[in-house]
VMD Tcl script that builds the backbone (N, CA, C; Angstrom):
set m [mol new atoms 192]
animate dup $m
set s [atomselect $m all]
$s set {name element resname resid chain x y z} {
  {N N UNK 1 A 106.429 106.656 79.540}
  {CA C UNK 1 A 106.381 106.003 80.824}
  {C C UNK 1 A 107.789 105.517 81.163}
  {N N UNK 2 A 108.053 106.017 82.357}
  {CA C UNK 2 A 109.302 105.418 82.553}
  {C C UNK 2 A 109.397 103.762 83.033}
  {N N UNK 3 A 111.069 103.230 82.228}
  {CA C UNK 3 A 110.710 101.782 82.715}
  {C C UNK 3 A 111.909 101.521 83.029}
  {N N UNK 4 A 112.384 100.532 84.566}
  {CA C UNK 4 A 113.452 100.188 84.777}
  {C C UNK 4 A 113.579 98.567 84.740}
  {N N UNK 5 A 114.803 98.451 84.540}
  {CA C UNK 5 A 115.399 97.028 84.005}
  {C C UNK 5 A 116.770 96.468 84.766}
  {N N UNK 6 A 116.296 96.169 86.179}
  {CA C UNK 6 A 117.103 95.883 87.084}
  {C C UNK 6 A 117.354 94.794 86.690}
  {N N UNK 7 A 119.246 94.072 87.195}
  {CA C UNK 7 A 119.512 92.715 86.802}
  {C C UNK 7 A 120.447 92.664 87.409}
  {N N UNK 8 A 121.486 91.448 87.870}
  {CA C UNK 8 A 122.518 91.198 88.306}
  {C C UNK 8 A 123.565 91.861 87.594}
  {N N UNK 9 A 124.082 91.355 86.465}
  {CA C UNK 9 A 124.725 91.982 85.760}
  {C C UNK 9 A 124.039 92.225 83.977}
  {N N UNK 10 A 124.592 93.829 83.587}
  {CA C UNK 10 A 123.399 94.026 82.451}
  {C C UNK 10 A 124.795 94.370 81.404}
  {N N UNK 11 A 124.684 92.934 80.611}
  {CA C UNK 11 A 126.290 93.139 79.654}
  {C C UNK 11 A 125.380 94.010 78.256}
  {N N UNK 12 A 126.088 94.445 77.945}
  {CA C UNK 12 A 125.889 95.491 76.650}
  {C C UNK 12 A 124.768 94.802 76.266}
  {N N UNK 13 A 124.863 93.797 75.896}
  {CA C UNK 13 A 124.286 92.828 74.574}
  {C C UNK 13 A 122.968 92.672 75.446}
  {N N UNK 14 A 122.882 92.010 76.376}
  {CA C UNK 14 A 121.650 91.758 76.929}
  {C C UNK 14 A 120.592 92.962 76.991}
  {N N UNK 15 A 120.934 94.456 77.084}
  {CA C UNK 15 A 120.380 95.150 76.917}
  {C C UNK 15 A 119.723 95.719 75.104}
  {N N UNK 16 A 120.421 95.343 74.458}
  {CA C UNK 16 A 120.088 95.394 72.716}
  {C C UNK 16 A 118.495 95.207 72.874}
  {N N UNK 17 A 118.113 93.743 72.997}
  {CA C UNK 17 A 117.132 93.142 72.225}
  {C C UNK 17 A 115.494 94.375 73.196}
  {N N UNK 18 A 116.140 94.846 74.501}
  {CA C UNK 18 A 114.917 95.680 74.888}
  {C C UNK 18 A 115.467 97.277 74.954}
  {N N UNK 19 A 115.979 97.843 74.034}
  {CA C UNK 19 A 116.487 99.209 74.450}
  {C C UNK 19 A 115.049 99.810 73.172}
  {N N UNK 20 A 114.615 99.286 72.500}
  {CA C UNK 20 A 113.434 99.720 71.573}
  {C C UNK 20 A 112.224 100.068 72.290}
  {N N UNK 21 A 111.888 99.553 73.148}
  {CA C UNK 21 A 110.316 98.362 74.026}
  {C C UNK 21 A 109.917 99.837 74.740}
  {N N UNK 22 A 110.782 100.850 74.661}
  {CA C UNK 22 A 109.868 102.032 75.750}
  {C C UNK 22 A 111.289 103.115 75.879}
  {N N UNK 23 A 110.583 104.233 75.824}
  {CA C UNK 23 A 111.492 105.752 75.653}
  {C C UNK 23 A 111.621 105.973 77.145}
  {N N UNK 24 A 112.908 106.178 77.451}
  {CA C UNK 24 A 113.331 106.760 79.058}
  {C C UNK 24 A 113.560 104.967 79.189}
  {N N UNK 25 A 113.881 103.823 78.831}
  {CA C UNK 25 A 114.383 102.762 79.315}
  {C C UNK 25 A 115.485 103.376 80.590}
  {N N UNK 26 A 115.248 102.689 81.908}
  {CA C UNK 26 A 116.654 103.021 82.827}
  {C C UNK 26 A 117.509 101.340 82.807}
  {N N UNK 27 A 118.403 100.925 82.795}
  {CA C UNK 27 A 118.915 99.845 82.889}
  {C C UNK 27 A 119.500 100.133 84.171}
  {N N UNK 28 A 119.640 98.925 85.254}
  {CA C UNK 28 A 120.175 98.706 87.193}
  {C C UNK 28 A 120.479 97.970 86.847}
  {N N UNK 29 A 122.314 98.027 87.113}
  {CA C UNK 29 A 123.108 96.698 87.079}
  {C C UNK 29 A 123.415 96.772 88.873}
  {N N UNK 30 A 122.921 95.741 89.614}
  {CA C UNK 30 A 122.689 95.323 90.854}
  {C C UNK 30 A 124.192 94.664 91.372}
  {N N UNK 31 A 125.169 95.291 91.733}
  {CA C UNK 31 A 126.602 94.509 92.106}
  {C C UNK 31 A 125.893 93.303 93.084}
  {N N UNK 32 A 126.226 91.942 93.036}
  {CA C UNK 32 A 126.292 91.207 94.214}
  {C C UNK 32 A 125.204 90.434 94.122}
  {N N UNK 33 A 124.235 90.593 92.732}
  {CA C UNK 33 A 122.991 89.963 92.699}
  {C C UNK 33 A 123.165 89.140 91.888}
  {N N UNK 34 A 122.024 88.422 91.460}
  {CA C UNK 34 A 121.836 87.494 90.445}
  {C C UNK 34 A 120.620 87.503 89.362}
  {N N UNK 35 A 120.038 86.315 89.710}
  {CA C UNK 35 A 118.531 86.055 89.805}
  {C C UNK 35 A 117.326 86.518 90.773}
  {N N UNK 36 A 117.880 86.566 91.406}
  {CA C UNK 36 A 116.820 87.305 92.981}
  {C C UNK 36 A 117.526 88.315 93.898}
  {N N UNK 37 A 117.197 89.299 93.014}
  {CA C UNK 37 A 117.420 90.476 93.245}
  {C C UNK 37 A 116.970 91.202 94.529}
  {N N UNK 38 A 115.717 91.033 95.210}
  {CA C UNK 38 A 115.216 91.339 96.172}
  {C C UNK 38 A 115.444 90.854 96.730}
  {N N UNK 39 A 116.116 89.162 96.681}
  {CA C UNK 39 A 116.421 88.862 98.325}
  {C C UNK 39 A 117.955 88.971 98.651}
  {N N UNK 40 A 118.906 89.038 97.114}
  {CA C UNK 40 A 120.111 88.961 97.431}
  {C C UNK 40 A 120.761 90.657 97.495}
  {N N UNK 41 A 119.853 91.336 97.232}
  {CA C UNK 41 A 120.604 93.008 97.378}
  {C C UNK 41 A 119.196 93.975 97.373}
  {N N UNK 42 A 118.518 93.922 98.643}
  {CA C UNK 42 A 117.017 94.174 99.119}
  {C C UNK 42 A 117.558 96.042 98.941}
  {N N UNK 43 A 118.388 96.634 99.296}
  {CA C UNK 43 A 118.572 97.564 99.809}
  {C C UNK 43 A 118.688 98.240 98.208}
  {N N UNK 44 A 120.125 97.572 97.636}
  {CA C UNK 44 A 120.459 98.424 96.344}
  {C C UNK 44 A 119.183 98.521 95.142}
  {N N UNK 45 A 118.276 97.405 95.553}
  {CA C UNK 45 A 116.873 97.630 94.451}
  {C C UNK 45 A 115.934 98.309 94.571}
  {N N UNK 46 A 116.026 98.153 96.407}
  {CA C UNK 46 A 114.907 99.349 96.839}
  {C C UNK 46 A 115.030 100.896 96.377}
  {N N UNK 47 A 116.492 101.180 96.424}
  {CA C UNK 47 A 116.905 102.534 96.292}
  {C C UNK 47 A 116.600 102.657 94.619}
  {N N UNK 48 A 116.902 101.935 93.399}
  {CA C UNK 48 A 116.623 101.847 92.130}
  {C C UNK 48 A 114.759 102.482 91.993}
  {N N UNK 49 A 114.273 101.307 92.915}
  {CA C UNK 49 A 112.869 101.584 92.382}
  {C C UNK 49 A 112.369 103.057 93.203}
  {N N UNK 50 A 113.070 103.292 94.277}
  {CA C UNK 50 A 112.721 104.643 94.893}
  {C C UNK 50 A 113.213 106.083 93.935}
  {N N UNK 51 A 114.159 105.686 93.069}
  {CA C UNK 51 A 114.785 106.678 91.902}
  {C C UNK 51 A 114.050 106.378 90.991}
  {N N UNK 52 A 113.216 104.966 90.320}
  {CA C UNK 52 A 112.283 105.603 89.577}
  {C C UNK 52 A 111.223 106.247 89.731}
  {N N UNK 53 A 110.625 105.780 91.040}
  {CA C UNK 53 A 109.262 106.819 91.551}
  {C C UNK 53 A 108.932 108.194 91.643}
  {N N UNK 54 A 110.562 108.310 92.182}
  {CA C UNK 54 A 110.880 109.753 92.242}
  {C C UNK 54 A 111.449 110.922 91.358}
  {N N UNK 55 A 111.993 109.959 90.237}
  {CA C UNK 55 A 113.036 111.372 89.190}
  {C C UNK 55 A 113.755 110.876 89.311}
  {N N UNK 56 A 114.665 110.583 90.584}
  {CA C UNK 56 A 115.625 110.786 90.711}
  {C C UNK 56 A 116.858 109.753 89.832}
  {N N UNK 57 A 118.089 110.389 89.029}
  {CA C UNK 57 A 118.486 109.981 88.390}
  {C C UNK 57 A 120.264 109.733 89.223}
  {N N UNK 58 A 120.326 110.281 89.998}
  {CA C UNK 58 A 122.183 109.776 90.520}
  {C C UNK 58 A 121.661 108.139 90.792}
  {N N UNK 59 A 122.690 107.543 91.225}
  {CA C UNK 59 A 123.453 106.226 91.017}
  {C C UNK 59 A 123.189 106.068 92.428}
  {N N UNK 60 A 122.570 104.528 92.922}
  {CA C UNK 60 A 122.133 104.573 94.127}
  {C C UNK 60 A 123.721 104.409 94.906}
  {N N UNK 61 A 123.972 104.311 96.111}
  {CA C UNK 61 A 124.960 104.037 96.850}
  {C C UNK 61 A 125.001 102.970 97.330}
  {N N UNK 62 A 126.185 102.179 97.703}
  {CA C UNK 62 A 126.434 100.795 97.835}
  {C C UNK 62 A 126.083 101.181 99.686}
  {N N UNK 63 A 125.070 99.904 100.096}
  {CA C UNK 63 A 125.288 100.220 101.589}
  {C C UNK 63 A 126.685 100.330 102.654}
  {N N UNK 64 A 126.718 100.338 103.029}
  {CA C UNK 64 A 128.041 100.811 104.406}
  {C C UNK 64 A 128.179 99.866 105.409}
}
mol reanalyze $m
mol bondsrecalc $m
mol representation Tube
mol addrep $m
């Protein structure tokens, strides 16, 4: 099952303790976010969770 692990910023280490928890882990490091991800970068998470629904694996794009 695929699983994504969106976050403000995802430093090496913070990713360790869950890179075991599920095969195909995706880690989303969210530029510009924090804690609230959906309200502070609605667009760059939407596009994350629309790449996991879909396959799709490129790197979302920063809006314009």
């Amino acid at each position: 099952m695929p699983v994504l692990v969106p976050g403000g910023r995802c430093p090496p280490l913070a990713r360790a303790p869950d890179e075991h928890r599920a095969a195909g882990i995706r880690f989303a490091g969210i530029p510009g976010a924090g804690h609230f991800l959906s309200k502070e970068q609605p667009l760059l998470l939407s596009r994350e969770l629309i790449g996991l629904f879909t396959g799709r694996t490129d790197p979302p794009r920063r809006p314009s």
